[in-house]
C-alpha distance (Angstrom), angle and dihedral (degrees) to the residues before:
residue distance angle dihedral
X1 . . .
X2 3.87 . .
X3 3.47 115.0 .
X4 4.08 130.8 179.0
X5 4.02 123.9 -154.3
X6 3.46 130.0 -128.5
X7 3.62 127.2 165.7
X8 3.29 89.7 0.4
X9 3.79 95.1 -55.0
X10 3.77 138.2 119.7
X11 4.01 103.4 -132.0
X12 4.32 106.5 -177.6
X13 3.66 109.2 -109.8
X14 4.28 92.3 -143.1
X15 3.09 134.2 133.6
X16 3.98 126.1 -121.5
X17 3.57 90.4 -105.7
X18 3.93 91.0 49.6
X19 3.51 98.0 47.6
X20 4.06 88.7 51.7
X21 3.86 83.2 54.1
X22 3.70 92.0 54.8
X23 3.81 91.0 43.3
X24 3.31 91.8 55.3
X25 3.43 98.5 52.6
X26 3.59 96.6 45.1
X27 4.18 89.4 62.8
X28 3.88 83.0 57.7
X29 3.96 89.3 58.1
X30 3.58 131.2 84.1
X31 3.55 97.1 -136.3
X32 3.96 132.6 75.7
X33 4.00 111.8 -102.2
X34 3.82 116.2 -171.8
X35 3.92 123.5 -143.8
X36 3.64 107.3 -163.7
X37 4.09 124.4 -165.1
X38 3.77 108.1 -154.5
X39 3.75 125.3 -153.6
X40 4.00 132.5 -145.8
X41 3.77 79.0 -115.7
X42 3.30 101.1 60.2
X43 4.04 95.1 35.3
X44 4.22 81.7 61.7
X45 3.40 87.6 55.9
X46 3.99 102.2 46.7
X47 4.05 87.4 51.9
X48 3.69 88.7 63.4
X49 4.05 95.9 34.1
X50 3.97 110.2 48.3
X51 3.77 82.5 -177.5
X52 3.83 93.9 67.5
X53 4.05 90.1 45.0
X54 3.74 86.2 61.6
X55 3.94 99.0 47.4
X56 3.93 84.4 57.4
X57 3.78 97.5 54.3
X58 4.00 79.1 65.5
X59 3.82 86.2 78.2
X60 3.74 121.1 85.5
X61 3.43 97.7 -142.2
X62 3.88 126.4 21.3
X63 4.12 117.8 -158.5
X64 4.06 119.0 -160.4
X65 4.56 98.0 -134.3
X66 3.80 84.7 -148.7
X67 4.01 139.3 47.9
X68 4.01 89.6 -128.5
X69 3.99 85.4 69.2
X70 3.11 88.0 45.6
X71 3.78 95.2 56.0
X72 3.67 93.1 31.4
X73 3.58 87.7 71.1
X74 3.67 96.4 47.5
X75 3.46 105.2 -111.6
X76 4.41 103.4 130.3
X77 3.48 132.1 171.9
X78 3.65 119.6 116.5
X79 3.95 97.2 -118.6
X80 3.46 91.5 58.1
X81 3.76 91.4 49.3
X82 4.22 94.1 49.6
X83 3.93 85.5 45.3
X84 4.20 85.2 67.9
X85 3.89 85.2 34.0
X86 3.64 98.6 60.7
X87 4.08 97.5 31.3
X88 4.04 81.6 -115.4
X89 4.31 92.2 168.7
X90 3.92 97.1 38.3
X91 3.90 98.7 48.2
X92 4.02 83.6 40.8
X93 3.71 88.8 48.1
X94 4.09 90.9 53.0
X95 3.51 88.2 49.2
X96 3.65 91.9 56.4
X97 3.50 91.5 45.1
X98 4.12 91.6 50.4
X99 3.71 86.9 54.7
X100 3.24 109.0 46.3
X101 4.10 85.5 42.3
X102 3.92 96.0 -119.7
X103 3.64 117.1 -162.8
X104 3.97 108.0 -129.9
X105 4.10 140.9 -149.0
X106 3.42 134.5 -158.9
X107 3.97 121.2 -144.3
X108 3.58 115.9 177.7
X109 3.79 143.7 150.0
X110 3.74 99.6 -137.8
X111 3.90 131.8 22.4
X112 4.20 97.1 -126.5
X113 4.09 81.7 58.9
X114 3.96 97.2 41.6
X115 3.65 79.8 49.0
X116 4.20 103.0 51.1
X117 3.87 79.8 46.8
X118 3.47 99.9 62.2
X119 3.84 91.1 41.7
X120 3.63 92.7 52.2
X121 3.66 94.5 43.6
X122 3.80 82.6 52.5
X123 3.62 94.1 47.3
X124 3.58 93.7 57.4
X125 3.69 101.4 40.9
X126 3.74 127.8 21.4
X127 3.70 114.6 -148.5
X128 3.20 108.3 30.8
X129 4.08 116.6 141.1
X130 3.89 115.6 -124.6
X131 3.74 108.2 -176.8
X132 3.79 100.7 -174.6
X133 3.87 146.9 -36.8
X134 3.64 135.2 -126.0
X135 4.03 119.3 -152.1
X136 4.15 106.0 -152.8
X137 3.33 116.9 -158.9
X138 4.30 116.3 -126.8
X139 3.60 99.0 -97.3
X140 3.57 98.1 32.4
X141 3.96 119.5 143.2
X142 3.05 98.7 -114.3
X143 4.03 90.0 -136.3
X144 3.81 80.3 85.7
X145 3.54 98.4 67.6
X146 3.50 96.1 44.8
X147 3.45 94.8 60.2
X148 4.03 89.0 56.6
X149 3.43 96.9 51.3
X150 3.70 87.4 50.5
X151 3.67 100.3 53.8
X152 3.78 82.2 61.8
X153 3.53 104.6 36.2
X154 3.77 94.6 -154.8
X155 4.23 125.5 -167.9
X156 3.73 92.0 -126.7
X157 4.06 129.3 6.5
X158 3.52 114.6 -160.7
X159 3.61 120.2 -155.8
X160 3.78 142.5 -170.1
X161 3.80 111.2 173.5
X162 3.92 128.8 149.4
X163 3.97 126.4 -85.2
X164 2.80 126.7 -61.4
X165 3.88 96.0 15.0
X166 3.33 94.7 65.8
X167 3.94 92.5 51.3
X168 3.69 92.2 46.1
X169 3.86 89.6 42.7
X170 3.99 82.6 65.9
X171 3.67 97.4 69.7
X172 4.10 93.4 64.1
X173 3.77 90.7 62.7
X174 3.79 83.8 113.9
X175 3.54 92.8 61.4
X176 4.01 99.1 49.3
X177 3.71 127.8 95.5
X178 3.73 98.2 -141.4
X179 3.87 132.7 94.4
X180 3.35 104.8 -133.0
X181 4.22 134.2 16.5
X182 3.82 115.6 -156.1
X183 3.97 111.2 -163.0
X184 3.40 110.3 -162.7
X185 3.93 139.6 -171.0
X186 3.70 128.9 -110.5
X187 3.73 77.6 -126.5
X188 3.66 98.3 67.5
X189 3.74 93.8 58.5
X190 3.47 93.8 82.9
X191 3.63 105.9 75.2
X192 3.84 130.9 155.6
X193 3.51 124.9 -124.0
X194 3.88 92.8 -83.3
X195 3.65 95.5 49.8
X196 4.01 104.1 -96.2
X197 3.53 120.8 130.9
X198 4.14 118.4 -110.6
X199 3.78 105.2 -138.9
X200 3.74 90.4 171.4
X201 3.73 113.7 116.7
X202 4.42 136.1 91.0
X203 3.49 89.3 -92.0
X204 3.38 102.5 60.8
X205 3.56 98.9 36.8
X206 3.47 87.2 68.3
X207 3.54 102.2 36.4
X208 3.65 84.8 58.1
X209 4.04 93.6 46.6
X210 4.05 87.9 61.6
X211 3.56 93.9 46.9
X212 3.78 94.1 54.5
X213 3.79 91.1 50.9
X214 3.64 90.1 48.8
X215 3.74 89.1 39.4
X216 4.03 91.6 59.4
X217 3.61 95.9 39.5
X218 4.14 84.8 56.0
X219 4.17 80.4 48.7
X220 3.40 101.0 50.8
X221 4.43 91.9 48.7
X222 4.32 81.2 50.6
């Protein structure tokens, strides 16, 4: 799979219709696979914390949340950029999952974000069967959660928990009954009505000015 660095971490270089691929062979596997969506936040954070950078390359595949990853890391073309736009591999994803009638989890660390999940989940993709939700607390071992998920045994579990729990949450894929893990951003929870993600808003306007100076700095060391 080609991959390109930044900040220290390996973001997948794939396509929306190549990650779909990979999805769907995943659900065909035994084991748990984790997709995990990566924000500017978080990127910030990894630069500074080498640690963090190396609990991400855990994941099998790694998704920029926003097209000014996606060109911080060089990769252009405007298809690729309208594929992050309009949410093309998630709402394909939930489609799959629909389909193939793809038991789902819910791992959280608070109940107002387990909740916007679920709606936007719903939003995107009618049908889809959530069987339950788990809300972890922030320091949580993450045995805990494990052993929740298990005692469903879900298809997919879907998870949205705060930095760096969610990264370190990665590293017990091998322990989880599941076939795939999507971690997603808090980002991603604010999706229109036909499934593309609203980045308007002060906050990430300048969340996204600091990550292009940081981004360019990182540039101009390359």
């Amino acid at each position: 799979m080609k991959k390109t660095e930044l900040m220290g971490v390996q973001i997948s270089d794939l396509t929306a219709k190549e990650s779909l691929t990979k999805a769907s062979g995943f659900l065909k596997k035994g084991s748990l696979n984790v997709i995990y969506y990566i924000s500017k936040e978080v990127l910030l954070s990894a630069k500074e914390t080498p640690e963090l950078a190396s609990l991400i390359a855990e994941a099998d595949i790694v998704i920029p949340d926003s097209v000014d990853i996606l060109n911080a890391c060089g990769i252009s073309g405007r298809s690729r950029e309208k594929e992050i736009e309009r949410n093309l591999f998630f709402k394909g994803f939930l489609k799959m999952l629909e389909r193939e009638k793809s038991r789902i989890y819910i791992i959280s660390d608070s109940e107002e974000k387990a909740e916007n999940l679920a709606k936007s989940l719903d939003m995107i993709q009618e049908g889809l069967k959530t069987e339950g939700r788990y809300i972890a607390k922030a320091e949580e071992d993450p045995e805990n959660i494990v052993n929740e998920i298990n005692s469903v045994a879900p298809d997919v579990v879907f998870g949205i928990l705060g930095s760096p729990l969610q990264e370190r949450f990665i590293t017990q894929k091998i322990k989880i009954n599941a076939k795939i893990m999507v971690l997603v951003t808090p980002g991603m929870l604010n999706v229109r009505e036909d499934g593309t993600i609203n980045n308007s808003g002060l906050l990430n306007f300048l969340q996204t000015r600091i990550f292009k100076r940081q981004a360019r700095k990182e540039q101009s060391r390359s």
